[in-house]
Structures are given as structure tokens and as C-alpha cells.
N, C-alpha and C positions, 0 to 999 in steps of 0.2 A: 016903864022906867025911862027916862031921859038919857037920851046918849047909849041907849041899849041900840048894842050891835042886832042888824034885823041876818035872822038866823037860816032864813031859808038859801041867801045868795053863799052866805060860810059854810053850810052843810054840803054845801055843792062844791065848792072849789077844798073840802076836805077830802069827801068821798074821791073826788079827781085824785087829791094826792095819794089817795089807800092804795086806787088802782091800779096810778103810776110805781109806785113803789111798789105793789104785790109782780106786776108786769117785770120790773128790773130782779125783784128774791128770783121770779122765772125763770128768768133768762142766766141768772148763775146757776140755776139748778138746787136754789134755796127755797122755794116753795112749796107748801103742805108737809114740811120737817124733812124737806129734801135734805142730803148731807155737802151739796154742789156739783160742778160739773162733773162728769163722767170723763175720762182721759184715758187712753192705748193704754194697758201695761208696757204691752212692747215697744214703747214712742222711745228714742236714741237719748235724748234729753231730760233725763229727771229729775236735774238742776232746774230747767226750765220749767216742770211740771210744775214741781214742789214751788217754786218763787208767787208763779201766776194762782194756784191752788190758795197758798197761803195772801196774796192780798185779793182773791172773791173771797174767801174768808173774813177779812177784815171790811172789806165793802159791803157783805150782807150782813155784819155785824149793826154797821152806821145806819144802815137801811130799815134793819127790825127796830132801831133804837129811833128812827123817826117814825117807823109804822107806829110805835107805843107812843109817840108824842100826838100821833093822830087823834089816836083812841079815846086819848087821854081827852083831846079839844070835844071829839065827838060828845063826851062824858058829859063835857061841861055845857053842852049844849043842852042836853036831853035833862040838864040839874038847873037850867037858866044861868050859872056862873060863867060863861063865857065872855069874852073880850070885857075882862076885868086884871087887872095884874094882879099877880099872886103876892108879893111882897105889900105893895102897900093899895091893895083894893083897888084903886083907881081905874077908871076905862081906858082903856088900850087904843091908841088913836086908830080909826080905819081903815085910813091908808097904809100903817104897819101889818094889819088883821089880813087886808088883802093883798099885799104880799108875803107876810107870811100866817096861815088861817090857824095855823096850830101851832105859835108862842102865847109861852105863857107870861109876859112880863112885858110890860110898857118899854117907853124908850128907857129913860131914865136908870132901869133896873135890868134891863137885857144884858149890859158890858158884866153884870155885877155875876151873872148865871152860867 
């Protein structure tokens, strides 16, 4: 197909972003249905627990919602629809793909998502 993104250099620079992102759920303590970091009961500050608890909470939240963006590209790899936009079919130019390997939407329609 013409202008078909070549899929082996994009499976690569995804699988990098899984690991990078599975590497940061880690390290909050959100990986394999971790519930986050672990913290002292006895720590003086539980103003301070509760605040930093509650945004790695919101951080591993943005983090599973790009791990599913992942997924989702890996998807369309393994289905040939990949670096096509989803609004209006077109290919997705490859200097957007290679900086970002898992959007779904060309330039045009990226602001609109």
C-alpha cells in the first residue's frame, strides 16, 4: 500500500513506550494491580501522605490511559490499520507517527480529539 507506514521501526519505538510506562506504574507502585506506593502509618504528616498518594494516583491513572493508547496502536498494527487517521482514513504523516507511534489521528484532526 503506498505511504504504508513500515511497521517494524513503529513496533519498536511502541513496545519502548509499554516498557517505559510499565517501568514508571513501577515505580508508583502501580504495576501488576499494585494499589501504589507503600508509606509509614506512623509518618507525622498525613496531610502530606494523602496529597502525594492522591496525585501518583492521578499520574498512574494518565499512564494506564497511555498504556491503552499503546495497545490500542499495537492493535492496529497486528490488523494493518495503523498510521491511518481515524476520523478521516488518511495516513498520518511519519514524522508525527515517530514522534508520537501511538496517535490516532493525523494533524488536522489531533486539536479536534
Amino acid at each position: 500500500m503506498p505511504g504504508e507506514a513500515p511497521t517494524i521501526a513503529y513496533r519498536h519505538l511502541l513496545e519502548e513506550e509499554r516498557a517505559r510506562l510499565l517501568a514508571e506504574l513501577a515505580e508508583l507502585g502501580f504495576a501488576d494491580g499494585g494499589s501504589g506506593l507503600a508509606y509509614d502509618p506512623n509518618f507525622a504528616d498525613s496531610s502530606q501522605v494523602t496529597a502525594e498518594r492522591g496525585e501518583a494516583e492521578v499520574l498512574a491513572v494518565q499512564l494506564q490511559e497511555s498504556m491503552a493508547e499503546v495497545a490500542h496502536a499495537l492493535a492496529k498494527l497486528d490488523d494493518g490499520t495503523y498510521g491511518t487517521c481515524e476520523v478521516c482514513g488518511r495516513p498520518i504523516d511519519p514524522v508525527r507517527l515517530e514522534a508520537m507511534p501511538a496517535t490516532r489521528f493525523c494533524i488536522d484532526h489531533a486539536s479536534r480529539h
